[in-house]
Predicted model as a PDB file, atoms N, CA, C, CB and O in Angstrom, pLDDT in the B-factor column:
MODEL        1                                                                  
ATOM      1  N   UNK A   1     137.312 159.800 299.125  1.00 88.00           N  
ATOM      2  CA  UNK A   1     137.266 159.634 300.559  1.00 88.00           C  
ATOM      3  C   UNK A   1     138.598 159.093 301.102  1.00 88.00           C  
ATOM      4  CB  UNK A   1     136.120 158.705 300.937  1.00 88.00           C  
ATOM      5  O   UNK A   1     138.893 159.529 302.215  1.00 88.00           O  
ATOM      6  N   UNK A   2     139.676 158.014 300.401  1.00 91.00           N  
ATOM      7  CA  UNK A   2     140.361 157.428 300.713  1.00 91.00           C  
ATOM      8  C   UNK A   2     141.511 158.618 300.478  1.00 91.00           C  
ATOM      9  CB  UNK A   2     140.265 156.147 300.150  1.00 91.00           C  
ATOM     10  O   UNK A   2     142.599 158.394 301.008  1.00 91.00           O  
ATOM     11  N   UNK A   3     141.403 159.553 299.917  1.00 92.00           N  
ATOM     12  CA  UNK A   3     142.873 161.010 299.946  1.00 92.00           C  
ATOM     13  C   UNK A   3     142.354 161.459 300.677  1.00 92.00           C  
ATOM     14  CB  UNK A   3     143.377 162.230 298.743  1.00 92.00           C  
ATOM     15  O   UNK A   3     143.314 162.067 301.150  1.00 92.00           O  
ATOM     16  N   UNK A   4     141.156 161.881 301.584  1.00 94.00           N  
ATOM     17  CA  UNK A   4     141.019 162.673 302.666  1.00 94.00           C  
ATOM     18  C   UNK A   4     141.330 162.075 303.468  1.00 94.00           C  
ATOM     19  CB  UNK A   4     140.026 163.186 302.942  1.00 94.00           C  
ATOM     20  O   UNK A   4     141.871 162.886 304.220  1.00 94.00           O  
ATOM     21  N   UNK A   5     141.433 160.464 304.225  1.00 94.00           N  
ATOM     22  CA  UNK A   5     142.156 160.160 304.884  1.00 94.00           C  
ATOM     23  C   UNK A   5     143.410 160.295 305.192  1.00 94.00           C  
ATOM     24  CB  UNK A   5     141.995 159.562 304.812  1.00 94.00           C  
ATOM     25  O   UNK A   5     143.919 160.692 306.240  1.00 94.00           O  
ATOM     26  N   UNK A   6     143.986 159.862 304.000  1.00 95.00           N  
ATOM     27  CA  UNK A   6     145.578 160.235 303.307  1.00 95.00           C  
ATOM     28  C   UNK A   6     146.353 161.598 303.823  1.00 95.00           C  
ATOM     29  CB  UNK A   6     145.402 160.502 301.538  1.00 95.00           C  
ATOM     30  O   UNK A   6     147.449 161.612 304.383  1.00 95.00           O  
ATOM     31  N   UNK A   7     145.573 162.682 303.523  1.00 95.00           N  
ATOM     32  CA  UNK A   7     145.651 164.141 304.154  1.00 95.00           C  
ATOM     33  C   UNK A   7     145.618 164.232 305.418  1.00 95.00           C  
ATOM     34  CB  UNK A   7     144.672 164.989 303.798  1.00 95.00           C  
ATOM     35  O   UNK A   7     146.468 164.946 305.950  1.00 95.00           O  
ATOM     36  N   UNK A   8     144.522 163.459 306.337  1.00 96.00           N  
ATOM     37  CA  UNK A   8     144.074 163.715 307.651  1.00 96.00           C  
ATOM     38  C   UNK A   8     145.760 162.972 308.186  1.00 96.00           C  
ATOM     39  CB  UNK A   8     142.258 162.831 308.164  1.00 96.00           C  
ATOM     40  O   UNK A   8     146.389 163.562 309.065  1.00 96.00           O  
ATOM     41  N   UNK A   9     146.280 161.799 307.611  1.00 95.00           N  
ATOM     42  CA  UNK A   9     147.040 161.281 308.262  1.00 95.00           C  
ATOM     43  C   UNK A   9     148.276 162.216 308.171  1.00 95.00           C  
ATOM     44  CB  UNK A   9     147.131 159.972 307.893  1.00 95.00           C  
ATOM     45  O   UNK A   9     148.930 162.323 309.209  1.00 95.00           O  
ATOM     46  N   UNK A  10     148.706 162.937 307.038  1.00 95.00           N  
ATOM     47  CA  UNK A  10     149.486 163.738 306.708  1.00 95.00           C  
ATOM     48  C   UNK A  10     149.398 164.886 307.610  1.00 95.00           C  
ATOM     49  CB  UNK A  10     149.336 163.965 305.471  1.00 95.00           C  
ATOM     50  O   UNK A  10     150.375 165.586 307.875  1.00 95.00           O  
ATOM     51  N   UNK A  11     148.490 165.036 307.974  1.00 96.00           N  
ATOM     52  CA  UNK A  11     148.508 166.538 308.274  1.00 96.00           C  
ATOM     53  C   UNK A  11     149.017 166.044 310.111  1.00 96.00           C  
ATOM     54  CB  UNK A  11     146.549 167.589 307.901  1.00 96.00           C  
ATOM     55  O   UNK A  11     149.957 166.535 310.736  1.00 96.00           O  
ATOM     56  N   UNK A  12     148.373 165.324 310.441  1.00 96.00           N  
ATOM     57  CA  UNK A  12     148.850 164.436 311.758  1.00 96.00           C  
ATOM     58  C   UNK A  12     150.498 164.416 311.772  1.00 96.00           C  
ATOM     59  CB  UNK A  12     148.221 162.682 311.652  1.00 96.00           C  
ATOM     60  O   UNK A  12     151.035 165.155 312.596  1.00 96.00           O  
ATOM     61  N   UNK A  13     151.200 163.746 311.051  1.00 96.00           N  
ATOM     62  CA  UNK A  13     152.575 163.512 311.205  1.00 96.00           C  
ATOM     63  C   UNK A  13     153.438 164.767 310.684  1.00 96.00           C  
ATOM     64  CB  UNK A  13     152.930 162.204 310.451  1.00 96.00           C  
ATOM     65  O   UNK A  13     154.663 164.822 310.789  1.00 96.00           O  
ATOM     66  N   UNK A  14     152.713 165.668 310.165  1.00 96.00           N  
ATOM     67  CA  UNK A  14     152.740 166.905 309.727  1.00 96.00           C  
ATOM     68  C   UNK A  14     153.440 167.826 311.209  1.00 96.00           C  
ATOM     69  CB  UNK A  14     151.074 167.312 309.167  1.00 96.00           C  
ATOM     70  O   UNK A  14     154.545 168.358 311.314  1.00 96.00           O  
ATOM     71  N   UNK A  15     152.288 167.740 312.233  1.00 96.00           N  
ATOM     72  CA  UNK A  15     152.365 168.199 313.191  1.00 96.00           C  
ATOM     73  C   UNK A  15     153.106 167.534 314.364  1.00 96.00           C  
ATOM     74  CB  UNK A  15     151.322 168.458 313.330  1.00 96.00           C  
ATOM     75  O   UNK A  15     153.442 168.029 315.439  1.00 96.00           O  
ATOM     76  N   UNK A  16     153.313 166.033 313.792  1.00 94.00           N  
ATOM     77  CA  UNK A  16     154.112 165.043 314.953  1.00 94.00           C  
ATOM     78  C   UNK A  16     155.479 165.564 314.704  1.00 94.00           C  
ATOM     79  CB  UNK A  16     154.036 163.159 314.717  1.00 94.00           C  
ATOM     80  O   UNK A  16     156.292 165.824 315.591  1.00 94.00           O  
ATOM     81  N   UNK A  17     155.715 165.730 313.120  1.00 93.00           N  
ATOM     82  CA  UNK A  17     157.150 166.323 312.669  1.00 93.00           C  
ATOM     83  C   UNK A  17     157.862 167.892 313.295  1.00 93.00           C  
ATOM     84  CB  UNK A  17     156.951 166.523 311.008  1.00 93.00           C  
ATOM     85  O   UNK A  17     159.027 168.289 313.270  1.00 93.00           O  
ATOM     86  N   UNK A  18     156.908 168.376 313.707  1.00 93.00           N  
ATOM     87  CA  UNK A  18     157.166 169.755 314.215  1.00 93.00           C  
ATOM     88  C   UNK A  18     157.226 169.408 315.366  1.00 93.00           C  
ATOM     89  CB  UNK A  18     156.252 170.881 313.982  1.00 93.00           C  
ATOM     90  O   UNK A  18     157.272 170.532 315.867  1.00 93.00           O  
ATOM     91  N   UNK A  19     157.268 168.629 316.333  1.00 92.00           N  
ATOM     92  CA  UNK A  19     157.580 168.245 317.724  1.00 92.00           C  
ATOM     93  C   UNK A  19     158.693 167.711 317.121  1.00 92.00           C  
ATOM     94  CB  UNK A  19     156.588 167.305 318.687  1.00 92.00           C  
ATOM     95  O   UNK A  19     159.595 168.381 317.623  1.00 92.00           O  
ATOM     96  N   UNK A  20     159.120 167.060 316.489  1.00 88.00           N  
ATOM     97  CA  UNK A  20     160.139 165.799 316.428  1.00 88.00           C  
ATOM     98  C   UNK A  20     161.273 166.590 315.869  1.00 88.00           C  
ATOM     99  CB  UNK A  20     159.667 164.363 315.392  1.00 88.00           C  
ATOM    100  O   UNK A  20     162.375 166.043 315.835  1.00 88.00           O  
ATOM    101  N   UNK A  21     161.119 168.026 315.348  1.00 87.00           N  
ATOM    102  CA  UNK A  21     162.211 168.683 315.615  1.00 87.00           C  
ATOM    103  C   UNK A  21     162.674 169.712 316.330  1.00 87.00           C  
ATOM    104  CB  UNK A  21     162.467 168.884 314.902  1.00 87.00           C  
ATOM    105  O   UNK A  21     163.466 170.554 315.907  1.00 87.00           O  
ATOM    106  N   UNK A  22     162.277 169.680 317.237  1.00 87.00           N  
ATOM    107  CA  UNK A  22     162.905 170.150 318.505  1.00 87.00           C  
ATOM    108  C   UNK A  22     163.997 169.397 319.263  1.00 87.00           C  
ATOM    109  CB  UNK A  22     161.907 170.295 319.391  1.00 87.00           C  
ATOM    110  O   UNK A  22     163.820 168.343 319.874  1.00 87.00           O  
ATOM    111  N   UNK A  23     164.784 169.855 319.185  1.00 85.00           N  
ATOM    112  CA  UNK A  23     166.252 169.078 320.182  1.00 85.00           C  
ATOM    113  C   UNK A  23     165.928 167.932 321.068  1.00 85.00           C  
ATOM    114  CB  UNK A  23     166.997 170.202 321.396  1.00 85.00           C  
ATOM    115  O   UNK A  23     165.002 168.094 321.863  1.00 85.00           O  
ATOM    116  N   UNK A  24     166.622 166.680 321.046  1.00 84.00           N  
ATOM    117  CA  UNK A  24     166.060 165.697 321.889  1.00 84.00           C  
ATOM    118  C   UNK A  24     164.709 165.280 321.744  1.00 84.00           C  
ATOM    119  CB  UNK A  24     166.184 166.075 323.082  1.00 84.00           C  
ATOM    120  O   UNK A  24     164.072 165.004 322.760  1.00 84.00           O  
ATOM    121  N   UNK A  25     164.127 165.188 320.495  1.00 85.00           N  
ATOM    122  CA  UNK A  25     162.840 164.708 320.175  1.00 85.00           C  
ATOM    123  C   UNK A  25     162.368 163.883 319.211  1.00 85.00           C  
ATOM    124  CB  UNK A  25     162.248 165.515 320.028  1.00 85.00           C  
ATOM    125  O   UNK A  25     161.361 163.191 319.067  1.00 85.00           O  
ATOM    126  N   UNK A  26     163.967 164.285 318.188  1.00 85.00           N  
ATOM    127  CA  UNK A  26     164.416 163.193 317.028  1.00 85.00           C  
ATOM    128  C   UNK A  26     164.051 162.111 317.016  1.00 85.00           C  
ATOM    129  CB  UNK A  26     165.593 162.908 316.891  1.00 85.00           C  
ATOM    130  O   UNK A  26     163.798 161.668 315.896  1.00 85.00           O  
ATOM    131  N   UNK A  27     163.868 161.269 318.093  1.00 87.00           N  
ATOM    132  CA  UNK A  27     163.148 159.865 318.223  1.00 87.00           C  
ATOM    133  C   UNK A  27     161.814 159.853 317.986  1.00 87.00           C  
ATOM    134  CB  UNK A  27     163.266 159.274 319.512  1.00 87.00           C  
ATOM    135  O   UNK A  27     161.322 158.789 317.611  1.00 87.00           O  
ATOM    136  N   UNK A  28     161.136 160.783 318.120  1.00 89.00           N  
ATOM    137  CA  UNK A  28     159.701 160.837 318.035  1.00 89.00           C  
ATOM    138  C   UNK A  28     159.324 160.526 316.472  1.00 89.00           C  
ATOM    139  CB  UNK A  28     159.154 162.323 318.561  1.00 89.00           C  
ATOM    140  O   UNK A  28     158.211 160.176 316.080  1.00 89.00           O  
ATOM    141  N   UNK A  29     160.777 160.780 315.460  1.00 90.00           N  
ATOM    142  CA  UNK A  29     160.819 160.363 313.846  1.00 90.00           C  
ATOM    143  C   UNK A  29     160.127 159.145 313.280  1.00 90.00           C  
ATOM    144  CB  UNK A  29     162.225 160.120 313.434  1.00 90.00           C  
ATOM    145  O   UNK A  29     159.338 158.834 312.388  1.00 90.00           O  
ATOM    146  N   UNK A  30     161.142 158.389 314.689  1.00 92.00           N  
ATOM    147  CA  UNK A  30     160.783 156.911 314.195  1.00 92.00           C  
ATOM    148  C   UNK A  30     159.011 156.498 314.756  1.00 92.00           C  
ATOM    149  CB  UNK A  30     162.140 155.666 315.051  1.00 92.00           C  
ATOM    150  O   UNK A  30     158.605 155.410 314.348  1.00 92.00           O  
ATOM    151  N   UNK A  31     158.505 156.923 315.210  1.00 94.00           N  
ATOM    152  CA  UNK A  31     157.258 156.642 315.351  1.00 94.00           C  
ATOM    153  C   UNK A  31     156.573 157.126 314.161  1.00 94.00           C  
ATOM    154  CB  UNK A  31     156.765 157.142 316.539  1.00 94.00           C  
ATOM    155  O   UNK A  31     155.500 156.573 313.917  1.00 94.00           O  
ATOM    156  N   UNK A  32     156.958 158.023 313.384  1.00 94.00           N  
ATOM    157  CA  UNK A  32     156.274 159.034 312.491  1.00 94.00           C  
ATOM    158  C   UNK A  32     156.104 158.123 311.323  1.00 94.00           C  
ATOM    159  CB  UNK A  32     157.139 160.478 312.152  1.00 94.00           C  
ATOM    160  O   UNK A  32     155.015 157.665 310.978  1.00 94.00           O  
ATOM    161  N   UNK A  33     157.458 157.841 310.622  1.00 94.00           N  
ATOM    162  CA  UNK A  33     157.833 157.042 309.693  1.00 94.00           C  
ATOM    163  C   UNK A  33     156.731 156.122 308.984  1.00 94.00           C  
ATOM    164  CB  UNK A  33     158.810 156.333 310.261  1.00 94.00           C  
ATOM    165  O   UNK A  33     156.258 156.169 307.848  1.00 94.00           O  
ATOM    166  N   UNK A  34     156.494 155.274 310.062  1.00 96.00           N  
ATOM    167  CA  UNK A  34     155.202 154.153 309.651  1.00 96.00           C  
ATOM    168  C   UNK A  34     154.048 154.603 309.644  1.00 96.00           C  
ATOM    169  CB  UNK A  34     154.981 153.002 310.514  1.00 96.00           C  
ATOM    170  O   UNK A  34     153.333 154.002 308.843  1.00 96.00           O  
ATOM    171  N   UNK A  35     153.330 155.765 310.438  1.00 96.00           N  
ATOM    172  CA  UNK A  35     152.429 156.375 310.200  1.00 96.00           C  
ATOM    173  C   UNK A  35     152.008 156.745 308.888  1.00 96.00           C  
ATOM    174  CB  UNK A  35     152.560 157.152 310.819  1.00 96.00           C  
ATOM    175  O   UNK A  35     151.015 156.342 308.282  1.00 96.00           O  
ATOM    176  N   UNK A  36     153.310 157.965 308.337  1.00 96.00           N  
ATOM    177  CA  UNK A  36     153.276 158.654 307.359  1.00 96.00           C  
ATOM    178  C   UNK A  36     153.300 157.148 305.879  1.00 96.00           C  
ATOM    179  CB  UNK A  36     154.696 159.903 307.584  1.00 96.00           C  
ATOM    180  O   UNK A  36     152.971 157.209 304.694  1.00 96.00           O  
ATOM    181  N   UNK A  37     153.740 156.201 306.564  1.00 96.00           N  
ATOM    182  CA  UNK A  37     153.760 155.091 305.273  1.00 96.00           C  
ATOM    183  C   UNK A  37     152.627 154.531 304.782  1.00 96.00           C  
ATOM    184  CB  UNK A  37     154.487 153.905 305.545  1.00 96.00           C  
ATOM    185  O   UNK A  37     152.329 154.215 303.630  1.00 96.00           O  
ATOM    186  N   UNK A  38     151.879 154.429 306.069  1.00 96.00           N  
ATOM    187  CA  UNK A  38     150.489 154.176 306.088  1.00 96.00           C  
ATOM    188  C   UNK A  38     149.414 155.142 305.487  1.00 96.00           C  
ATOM    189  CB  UNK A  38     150.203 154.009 307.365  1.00 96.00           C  
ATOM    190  O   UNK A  38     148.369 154.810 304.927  1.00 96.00           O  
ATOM    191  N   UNK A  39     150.010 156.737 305.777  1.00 95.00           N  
ATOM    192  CA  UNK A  39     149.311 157.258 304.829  1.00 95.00           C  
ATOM    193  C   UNK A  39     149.761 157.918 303.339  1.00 95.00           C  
ATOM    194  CB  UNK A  39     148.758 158.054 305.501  1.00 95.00           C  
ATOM    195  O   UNK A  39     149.129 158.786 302.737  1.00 95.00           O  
ATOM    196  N   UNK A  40     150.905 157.337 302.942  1.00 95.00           N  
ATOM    197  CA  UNK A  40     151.190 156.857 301.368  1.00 95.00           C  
ATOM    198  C   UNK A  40     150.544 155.468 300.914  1.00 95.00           C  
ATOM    199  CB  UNK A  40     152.848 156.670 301.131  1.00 95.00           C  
ATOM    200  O   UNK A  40     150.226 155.550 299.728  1.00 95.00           O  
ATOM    201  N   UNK A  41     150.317 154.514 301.333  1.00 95.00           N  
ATOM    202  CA  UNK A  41     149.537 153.386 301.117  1.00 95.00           C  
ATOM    203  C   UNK A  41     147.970 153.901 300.835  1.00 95.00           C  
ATOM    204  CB  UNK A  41     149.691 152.397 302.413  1.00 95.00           C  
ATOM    205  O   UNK A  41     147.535 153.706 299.700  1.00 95.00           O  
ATOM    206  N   UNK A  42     147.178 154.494 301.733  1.00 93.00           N  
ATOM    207  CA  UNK A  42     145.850 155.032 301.663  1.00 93.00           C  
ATOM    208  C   UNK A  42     146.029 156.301 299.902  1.00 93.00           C  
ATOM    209  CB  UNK A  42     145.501 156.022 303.614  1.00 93.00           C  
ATOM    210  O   UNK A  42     145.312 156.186 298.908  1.00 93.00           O  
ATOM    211  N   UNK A  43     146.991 157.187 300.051  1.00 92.00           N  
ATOM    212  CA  UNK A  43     147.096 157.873 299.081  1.00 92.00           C  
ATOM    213  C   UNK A  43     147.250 156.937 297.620  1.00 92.00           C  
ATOM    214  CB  UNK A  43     148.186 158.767 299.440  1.00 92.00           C  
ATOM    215  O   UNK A  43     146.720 157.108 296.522  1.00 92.00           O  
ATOM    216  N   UNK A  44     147.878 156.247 297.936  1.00 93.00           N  
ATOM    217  CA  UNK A  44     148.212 155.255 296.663  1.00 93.00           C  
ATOM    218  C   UNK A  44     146.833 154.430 296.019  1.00 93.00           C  
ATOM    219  CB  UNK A  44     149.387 153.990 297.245  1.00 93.00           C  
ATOM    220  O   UNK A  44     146.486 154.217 294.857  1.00 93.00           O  
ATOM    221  N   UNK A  45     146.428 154.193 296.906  1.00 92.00           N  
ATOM    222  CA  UNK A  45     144.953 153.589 297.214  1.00 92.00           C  
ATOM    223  C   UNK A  45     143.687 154.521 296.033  1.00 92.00           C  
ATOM    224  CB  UNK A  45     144.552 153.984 299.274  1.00 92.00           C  
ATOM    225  O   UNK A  45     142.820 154.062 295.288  1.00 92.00           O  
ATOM    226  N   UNK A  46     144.025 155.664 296.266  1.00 88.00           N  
ATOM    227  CA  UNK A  46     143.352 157.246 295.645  1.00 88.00           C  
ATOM    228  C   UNK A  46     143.665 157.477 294.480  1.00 88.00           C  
ATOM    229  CB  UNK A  46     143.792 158.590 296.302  1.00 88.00           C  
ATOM    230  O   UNK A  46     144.633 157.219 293.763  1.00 88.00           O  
ATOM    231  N   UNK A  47     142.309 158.227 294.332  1.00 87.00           N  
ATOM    232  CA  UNK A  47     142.900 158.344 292.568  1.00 87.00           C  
ATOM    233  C   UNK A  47     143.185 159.575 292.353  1.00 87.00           C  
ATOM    234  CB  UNK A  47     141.830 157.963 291.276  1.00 87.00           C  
ATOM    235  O   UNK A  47     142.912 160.112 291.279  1.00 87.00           O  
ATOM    236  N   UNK A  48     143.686 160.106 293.190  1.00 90.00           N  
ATOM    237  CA  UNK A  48     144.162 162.117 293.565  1.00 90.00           C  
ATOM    238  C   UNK A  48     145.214 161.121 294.171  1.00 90.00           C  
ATOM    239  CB  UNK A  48     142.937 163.735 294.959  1.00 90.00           C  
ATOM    240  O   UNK A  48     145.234 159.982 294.638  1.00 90.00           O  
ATOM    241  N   UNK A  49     146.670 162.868 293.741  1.00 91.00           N  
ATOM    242  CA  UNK A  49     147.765 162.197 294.287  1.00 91.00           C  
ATOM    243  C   UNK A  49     148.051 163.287 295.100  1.00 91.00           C  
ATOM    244  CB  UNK A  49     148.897 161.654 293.351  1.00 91.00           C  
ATOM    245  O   UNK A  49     149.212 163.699 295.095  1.00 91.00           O  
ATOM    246  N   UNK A  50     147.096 163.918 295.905  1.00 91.00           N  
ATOM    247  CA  UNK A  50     147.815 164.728 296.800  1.00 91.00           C  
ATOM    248  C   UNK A  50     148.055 164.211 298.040  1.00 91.00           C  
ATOM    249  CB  UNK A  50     147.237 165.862 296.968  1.00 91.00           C  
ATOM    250  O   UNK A  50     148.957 164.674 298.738  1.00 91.00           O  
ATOM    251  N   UNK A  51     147.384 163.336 298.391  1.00 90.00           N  
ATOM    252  CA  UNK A  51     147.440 162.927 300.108  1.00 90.00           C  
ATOM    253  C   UNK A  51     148.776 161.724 299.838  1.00 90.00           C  
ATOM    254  CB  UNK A  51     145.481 162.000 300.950  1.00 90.00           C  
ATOM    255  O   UNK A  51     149.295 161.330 300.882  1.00 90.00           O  
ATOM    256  N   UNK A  52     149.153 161.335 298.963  1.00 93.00           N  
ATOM    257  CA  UNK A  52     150.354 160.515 298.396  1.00 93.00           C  
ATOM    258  C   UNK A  52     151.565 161.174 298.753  1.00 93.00           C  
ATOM    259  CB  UNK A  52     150.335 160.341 296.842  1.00 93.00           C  
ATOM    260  O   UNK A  52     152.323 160.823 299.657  1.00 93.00           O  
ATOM    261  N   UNK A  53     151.730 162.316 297.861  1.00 94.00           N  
ATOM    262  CA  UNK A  53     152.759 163.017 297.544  1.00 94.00           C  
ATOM    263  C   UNK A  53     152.880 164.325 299.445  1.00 94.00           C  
ATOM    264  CB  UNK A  53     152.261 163.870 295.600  1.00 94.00           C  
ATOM    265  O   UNK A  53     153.662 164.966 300.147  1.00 94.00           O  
ATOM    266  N   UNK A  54     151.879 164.038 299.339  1.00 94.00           N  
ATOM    267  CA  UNK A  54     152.254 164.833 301.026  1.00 94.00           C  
ATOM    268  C   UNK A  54     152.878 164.653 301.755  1.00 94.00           C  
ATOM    269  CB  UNK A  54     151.615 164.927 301.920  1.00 94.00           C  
ATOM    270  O   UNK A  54     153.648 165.406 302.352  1.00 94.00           O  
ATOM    271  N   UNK A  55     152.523 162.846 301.930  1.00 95.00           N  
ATOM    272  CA  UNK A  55     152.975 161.797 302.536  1.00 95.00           C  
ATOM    273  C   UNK A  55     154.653 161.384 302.583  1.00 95.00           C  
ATOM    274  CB  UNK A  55     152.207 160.843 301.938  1.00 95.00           C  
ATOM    275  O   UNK A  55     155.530 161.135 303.411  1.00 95.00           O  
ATOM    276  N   UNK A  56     154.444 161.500 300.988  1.00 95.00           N  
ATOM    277  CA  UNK A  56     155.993 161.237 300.648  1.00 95.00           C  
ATOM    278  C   UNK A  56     157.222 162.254 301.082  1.00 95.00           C  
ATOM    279  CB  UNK A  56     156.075 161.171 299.115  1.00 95.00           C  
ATOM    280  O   UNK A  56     158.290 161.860 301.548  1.00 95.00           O  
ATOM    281  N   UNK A  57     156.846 163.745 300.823  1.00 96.00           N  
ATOM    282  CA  UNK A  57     157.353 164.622 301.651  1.00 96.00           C  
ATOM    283  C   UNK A  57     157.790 164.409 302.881  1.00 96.00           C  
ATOM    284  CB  UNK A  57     156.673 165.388 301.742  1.00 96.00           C  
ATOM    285  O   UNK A  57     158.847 164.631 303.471  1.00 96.00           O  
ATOM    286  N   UNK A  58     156.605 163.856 303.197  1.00 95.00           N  
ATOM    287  CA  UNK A  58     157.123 164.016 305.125  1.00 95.00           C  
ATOM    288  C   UNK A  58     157.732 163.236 305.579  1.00 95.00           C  
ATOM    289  CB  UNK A  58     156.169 163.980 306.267  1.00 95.00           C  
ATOM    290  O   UNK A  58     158.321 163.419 306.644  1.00 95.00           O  
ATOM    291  N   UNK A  59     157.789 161.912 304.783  1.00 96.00           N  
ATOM    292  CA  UNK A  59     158.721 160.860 305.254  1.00 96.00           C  
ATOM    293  C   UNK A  59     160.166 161.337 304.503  1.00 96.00           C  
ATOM    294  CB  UNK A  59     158.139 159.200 304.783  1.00 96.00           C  
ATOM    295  O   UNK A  59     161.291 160.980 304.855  1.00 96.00           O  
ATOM    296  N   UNK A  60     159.948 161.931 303.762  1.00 95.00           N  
ATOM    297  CA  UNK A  60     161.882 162.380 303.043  1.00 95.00           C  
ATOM    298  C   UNK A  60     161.981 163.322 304.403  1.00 95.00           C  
ATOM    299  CB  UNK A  60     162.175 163.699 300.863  1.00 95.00           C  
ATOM    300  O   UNK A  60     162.928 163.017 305.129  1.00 95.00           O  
ATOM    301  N   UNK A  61     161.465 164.007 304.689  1.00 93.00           N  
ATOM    302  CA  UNK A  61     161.909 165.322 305.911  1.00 93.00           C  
ATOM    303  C   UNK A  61     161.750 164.472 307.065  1.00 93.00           C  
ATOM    304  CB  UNK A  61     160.758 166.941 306.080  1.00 93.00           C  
ATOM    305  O   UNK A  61     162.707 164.847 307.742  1.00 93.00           O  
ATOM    306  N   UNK A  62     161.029 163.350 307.905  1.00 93.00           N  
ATOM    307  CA  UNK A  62     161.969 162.728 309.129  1.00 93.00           C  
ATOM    308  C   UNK A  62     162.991 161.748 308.771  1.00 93.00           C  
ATOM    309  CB  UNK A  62     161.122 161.979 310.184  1.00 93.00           C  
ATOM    310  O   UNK A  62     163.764 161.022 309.397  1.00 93.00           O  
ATOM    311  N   UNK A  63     162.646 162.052 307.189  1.00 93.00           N  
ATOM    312  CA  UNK A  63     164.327 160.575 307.291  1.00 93.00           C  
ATOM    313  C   UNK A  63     165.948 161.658 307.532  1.00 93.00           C  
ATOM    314  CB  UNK A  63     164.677 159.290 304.762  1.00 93.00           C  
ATOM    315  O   UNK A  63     167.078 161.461 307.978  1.00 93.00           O  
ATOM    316  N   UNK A  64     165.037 163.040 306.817  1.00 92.00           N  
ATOM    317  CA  UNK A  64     166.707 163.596 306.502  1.00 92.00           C  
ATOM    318  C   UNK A  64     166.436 164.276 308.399  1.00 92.00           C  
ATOM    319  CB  UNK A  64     167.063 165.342 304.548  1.00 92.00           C  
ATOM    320  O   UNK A  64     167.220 165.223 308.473  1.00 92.00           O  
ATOM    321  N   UNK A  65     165.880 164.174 309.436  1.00 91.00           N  
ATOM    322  CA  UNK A  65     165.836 164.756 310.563  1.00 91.00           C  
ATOM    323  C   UNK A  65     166.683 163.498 311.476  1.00 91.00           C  
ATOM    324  CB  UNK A  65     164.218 165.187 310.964  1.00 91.00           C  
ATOM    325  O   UNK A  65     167.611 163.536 312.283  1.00 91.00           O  
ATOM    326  N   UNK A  66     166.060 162.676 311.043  1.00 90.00           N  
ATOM    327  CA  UNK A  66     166.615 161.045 311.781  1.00 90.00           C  
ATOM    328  C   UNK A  66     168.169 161.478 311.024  1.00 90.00           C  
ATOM    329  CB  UNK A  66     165.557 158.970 310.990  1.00 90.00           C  
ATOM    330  O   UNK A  66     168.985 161.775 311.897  1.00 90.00           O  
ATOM    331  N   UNK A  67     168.547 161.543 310.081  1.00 91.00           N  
ATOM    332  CA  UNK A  67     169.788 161.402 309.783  1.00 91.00           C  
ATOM    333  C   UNK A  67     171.239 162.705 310.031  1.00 91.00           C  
ATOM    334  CB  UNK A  67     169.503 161.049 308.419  1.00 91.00           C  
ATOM    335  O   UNK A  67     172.458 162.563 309.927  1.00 91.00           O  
ATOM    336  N   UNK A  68     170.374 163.935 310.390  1.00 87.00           N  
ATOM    337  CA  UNK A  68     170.721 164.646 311.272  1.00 87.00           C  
ATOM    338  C   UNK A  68     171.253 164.759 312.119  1.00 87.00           C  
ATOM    339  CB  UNK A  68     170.339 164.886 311.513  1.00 87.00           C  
ATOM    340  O   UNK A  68     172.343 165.245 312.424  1.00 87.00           O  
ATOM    341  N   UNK A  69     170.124 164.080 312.810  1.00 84.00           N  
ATOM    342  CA  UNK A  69     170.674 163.667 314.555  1.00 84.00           C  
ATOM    343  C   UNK A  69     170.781 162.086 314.731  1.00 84.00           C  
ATOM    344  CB  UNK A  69     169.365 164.235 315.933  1.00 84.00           C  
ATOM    345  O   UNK A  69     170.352 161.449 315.693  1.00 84.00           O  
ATOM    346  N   UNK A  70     171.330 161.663 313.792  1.00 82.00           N  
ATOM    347  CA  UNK A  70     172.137 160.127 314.077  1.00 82.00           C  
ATOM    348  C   UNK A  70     171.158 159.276 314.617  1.00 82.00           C  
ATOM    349  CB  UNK A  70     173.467 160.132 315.223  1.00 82.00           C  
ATOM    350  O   UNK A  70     171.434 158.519 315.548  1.00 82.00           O  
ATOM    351  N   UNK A  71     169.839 159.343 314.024  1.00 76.00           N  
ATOM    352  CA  UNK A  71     168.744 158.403 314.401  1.00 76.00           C  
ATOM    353  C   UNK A  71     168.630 158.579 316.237  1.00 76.00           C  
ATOM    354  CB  UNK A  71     169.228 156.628 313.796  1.00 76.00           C  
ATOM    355  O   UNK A  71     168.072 157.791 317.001  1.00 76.00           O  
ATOM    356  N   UNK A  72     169.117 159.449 316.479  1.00 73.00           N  
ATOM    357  CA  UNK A  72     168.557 159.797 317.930  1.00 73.00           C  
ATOM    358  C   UNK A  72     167.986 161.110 318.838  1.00 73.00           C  
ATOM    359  CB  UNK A  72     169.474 159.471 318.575  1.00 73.00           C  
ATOM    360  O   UNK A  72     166.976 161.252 319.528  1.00 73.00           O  
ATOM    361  N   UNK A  73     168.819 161.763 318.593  1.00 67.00           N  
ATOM    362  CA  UNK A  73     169.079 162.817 318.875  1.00 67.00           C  
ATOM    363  C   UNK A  73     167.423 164.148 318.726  1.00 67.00           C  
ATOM    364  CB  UNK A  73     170.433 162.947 317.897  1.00 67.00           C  
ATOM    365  O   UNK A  73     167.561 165.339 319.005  1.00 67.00           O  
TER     366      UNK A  73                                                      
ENDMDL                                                                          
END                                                                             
């Protein structure tokens, strides 16, 4: 139950990430960030490592988006 959360949160910042790269939206990263951390914590929590490793993905792809566009952009 605690990786289907994990997923649900993933799949959320999943879709926050696809706004957040669109031009001038890059900021929307940093909201993402702690989300997506929160749902590596719940994944970690699990004894399936998919809602983990989802997680972890998506925070490497708004860090390298934040670092892109100079944490703003």
């Amino acid at each position: 139950m605690i990786n289907l959360l994990s997923i649900l949160v993933g799949v959320l910042v999943f879709f926050g990430a696809i706004v957040g790269f669109i031009p001038l939206f890059g900021w929307f990263n940093w909201f993402l960030i702690p989300v997506a951390l929160f749902g590596l914590v719940l994944g970690a929590l699990s004894s399936h490592r998919s809602g983990r490793n989802l997680n972890l993905i998506l925070i490497i792809f708004c860090a390298l988006r934040l670092m892109l566009g100079h944490g703003v952009i």
